[in-house]
C-alpha positions in Angstrom: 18.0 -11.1 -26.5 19.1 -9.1 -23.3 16.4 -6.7 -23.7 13.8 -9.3 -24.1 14.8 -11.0 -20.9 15.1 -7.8 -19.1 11.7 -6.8 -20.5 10.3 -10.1 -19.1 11.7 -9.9 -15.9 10.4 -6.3 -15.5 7.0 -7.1 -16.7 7.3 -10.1 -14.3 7.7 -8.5 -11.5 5.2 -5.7 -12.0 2.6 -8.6 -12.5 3.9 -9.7 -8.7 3.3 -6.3 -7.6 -0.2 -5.7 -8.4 -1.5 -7.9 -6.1 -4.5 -10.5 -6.4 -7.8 -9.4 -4.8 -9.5 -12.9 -4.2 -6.0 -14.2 -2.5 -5.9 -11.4 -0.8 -9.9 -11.8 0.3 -8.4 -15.1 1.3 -5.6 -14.1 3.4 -7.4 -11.2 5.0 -9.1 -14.3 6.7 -6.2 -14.4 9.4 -6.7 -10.8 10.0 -10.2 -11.3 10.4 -9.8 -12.6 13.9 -8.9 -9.1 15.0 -10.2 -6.7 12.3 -13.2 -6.2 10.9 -14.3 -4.7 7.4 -17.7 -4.0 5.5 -19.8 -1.1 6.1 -21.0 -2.0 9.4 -17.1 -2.9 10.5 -16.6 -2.0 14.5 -13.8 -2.5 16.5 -12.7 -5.8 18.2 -9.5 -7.5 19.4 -8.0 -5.2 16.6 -9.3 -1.8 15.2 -11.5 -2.1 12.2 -10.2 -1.7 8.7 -13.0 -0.4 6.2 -11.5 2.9 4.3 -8.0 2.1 6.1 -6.6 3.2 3.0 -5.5 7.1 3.6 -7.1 7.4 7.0 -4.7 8.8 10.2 -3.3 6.0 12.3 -5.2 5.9 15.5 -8.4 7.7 14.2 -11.0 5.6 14.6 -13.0 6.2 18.2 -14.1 2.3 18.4 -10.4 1.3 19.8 -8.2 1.9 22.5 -4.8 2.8 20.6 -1.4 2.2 21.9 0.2 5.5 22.7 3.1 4.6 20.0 0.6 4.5 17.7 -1.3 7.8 18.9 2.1 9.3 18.8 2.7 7.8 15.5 1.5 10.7 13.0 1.2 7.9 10.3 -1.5 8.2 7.5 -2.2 4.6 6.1 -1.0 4.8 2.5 -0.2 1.7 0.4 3.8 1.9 0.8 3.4 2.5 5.1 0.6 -0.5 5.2 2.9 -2.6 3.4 5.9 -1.9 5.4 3.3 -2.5 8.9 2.2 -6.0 7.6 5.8 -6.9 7.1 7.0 -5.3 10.5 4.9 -3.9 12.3 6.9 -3.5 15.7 9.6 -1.6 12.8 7.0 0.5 11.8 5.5 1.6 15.6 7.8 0.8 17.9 5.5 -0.1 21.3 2.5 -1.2 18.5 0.3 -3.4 20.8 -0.3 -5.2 17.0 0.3 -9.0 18.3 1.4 -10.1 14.9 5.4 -10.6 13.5 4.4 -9.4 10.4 4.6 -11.2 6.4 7.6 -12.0 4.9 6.0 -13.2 1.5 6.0 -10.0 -1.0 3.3 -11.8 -3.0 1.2 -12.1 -0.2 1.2 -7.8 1.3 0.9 -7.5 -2.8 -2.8 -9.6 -2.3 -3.5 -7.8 1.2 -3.3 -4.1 -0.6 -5.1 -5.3 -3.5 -7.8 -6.7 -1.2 -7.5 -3.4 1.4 -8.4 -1.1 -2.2 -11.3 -2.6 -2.3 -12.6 -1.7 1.3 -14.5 1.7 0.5 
């Protein structure tokens, strides 16, 4: 009975961690006030997002970077995107990100499932 339950727990949580790409679509909506995506994606209040996915912080030539995020040496992978949405200021230190980041695991889980999809 203690393996089952461990089992299901496990299998639980690994079903929590793959993410949901239409929730995500749907919370990328609040992000969408800053960052653009699609193939015609440009920068606005925020850099754009299309292929953020293992692309160098601060690459993109359409935004003004913060110098902590020049100075950064980041490459956006799914673990260092995840820990950004959930602190970005503990991430970059001297981001000029305006945002206090997501506390809800479910919720970056849906945000990287979405962000795969932006190729």
């Amino acid at each position: 009975m203690r393996r089952f339950l461990l089992l299901a727990l496990l299998a639980a949580g690994h079903a929590t961690a793959a993410g949901d790409v239409k929730n995500g679509a749907f919370l990328f909506q609040r992000c969408a006030s800053c960052h653009a995506v699609g193939p015609y994606a440009r920068a606005g209040f925020g850099p754009q997002l299309q292929n953020i996915i293992g692309r160098k912080a601060a690459s993109t030539t359409d935004y003004k970077y913060s110098e902590a995020m020049k100075k950064s040496g980041l490459v956006w992978d799914e673990k260092t995107l995840a820990a950004f949405m959930r602190a970005p200021h503990d991430v970059v230190p001297g981001t000029s990100m305006r945002f206090w980041g997501i506390k809800d695991e479910q919720q970056v889980a849906d945000l990287l499932s979405y962000m795969r999809t932006l190729k």
